[in-house]
C-alpha positions as CSV (number, residue, x, y, z in Angstrom):
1,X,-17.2,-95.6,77.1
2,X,-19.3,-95.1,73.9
3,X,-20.5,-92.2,75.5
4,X,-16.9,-91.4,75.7
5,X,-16.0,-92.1,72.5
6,X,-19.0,-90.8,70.8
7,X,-18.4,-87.5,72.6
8,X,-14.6,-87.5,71.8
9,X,-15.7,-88.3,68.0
10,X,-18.2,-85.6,68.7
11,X,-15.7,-82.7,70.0
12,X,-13.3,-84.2,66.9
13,X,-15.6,-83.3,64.4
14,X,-16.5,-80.2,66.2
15,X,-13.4,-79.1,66.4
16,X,-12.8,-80.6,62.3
17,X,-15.5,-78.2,61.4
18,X,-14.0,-75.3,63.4
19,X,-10.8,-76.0,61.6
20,X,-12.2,-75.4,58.2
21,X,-14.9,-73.1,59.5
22,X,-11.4,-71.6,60.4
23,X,-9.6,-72.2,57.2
24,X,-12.6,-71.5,55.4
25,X,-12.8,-68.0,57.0
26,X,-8.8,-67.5,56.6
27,X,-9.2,-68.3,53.1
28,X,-12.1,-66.1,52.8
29,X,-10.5,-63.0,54.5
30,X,-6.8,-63.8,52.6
31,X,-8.8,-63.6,49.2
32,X,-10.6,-60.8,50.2
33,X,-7.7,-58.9,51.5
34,X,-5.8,-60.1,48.0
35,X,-8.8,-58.7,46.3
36,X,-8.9,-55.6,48.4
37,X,-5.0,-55.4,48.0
38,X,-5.3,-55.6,44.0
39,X,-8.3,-53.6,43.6
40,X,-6.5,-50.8,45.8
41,X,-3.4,-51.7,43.5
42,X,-5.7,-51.0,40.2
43,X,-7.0,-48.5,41.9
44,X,-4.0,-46.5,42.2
45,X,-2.5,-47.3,39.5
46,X,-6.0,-46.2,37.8
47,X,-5.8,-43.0,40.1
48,X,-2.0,-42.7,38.8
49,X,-2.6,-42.7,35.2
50,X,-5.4,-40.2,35.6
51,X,-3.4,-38.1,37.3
52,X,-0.6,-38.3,34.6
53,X,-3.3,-37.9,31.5
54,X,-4.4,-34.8,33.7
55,X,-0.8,-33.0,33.4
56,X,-0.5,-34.4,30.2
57,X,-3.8,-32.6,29.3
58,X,-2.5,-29.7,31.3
59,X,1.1,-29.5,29.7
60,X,-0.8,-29.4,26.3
61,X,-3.1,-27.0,27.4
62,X,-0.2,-25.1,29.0
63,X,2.1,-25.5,25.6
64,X,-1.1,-24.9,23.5
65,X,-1.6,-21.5,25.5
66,X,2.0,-20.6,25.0
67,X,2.2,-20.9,21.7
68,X,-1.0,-19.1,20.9
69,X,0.8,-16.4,22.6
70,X,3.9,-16.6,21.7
71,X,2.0,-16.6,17.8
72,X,-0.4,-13.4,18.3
73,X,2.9,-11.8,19.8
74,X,4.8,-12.9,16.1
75,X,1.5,-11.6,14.7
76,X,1.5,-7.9,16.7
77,X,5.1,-7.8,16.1
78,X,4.5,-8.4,12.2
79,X,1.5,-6.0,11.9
80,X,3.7,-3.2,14.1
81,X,6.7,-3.8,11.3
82,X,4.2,-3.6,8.8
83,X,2.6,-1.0,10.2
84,X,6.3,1.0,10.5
85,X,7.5,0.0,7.4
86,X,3.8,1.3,5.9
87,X,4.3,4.8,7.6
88,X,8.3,4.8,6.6
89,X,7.8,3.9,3.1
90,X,5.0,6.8,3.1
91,X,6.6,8.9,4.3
92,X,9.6,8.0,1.7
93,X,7.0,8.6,-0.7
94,X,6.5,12.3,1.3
95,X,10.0,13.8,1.1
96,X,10.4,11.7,-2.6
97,X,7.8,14.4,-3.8
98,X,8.6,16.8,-1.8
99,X,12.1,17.1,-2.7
100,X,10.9,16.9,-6.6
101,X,8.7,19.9,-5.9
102,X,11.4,21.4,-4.7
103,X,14.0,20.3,-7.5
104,X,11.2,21.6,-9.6
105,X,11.0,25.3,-7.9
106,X,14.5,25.3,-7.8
107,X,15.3,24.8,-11.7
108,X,12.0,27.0,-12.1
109,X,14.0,29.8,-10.0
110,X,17.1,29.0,-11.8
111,X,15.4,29.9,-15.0
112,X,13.8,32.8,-14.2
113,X,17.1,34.2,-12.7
114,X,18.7,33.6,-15.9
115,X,15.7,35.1,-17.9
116,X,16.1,37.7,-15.5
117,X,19.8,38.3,-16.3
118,X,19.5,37.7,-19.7
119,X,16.9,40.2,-20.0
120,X,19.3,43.0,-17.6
121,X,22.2,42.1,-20.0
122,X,20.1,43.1,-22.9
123,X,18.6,46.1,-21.5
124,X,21.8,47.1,-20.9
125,X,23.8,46.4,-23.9
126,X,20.6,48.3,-25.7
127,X,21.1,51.3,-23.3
128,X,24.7,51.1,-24.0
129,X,24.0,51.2,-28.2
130,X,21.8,54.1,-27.3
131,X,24.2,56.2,-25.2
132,X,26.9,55.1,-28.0
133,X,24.6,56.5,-31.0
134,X,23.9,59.8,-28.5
135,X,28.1,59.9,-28.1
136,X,28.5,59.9,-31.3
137,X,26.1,61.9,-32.6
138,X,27.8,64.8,-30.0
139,X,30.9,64.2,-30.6
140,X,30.4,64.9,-34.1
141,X,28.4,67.7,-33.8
142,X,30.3,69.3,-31.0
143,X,33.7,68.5,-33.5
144,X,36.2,67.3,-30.6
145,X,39.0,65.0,-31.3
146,X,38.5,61.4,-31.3
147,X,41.2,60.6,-28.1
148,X,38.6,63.0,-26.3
149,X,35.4,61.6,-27.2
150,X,37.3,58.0,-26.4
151,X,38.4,58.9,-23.4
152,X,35.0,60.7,-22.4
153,X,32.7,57.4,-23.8
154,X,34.9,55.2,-21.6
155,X,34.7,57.5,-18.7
156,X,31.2,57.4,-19.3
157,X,30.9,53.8,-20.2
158,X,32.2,53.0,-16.6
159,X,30.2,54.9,-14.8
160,X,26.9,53.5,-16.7
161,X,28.0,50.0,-15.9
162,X,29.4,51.0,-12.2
163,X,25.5,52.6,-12.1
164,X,23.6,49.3,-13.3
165,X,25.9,46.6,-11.3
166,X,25.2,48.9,-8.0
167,X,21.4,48.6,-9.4
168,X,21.2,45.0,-10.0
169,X,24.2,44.0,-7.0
170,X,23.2,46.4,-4.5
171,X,20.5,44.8,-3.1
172,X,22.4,41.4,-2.2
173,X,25.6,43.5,-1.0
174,X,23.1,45.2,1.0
175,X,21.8,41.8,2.5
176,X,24.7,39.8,2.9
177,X,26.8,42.9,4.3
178,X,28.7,43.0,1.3
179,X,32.5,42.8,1.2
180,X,33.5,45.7,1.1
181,X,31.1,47.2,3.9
182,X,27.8,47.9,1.4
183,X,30.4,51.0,0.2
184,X,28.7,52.3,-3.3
185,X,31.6,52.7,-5.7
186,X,32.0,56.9,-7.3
């Protein structure tokens, strides 16, 4: 019977330590899969912030990028303007003198054609004086009445001017086709 009992007290302690062998192992394994739970859990919340830093970091890098281009665009787009308004406001500068050159030719021409005219009107009204004084002198050396010599002297007067218009006009009518057909007046 003590045999008995010792045993049973034997297989009760036995089985006591198996129990919290058991529970010792439970516990064990429970923490550990806690453990292994939370450290996966850190873990991935660790992997999860990584991975949003690293689109963060990539959005910047992506917005950086962009705005580096979207600036050196700005900038080519400022330097073409630049360049444009440069090459316009030179070339402003261009016809600016040119047309004074011209302006200046022109009034240059303009007063040489009125030298020019000024100078015909004088040669004229000195050839005129001198056909006068040649008139005159005829007529009073030939003795014919005045109304003749008048009427001769503005015959004659008409056809010197008719003569020096067609001289000085002629040409022109002649290159513009004149209006009344490049006819030379009698």
């Amino acid at each position: 019977r003590q045999r008995l009992e010792d045993e049973h007290l034997a297989v009760a302690e036995r089985q006591r330590q198996q129990e919290e062998f058991e529970k010792r192992v439970q516990d064990q394994t429970e923490r550990e899969l806690r453990e292994l739970r939370e450290r996966g859990a850190r873990e991935e919340k660790e992997r999860a912030q990584r991975e949003e830093k690293e689109r963060r970091d990539f959005e910047d890098r992506t917005r950086r990028r962009k705005e580096q281009q979207d600036e050196e665009q700005d900038r080519s787009r400022q330097l073409e303007e630049k360049r444009r308004e440069g090459r316009s406001e030179k070339e402003q500068l261009k016809w600016q003198s040119f047309e004074e050159e011209l302006e200046r030719q022109w009034s240059e021409q303009e007063v040489e054609d009125k030298r020019r005219v000024e100078a015909y009107a004088r040669e004229r009204r000195r050839q005129y004086d001198e056909w006068d004084r040649k008139l005159t002198s005829e007529r009073q050396r030939l003795g014919a009445s005045d109304a003749e010599f008048r009427n001769a002297a503005r015959v004659h007067k008409v056809r010197i001017a008719a003569h020096a218009d067609e001289f000085f006009y002629g040409p022109q009518r002649g290159a513009n086709g004149g209006a009344n057909g490049g006819a030379k007046p009698r």
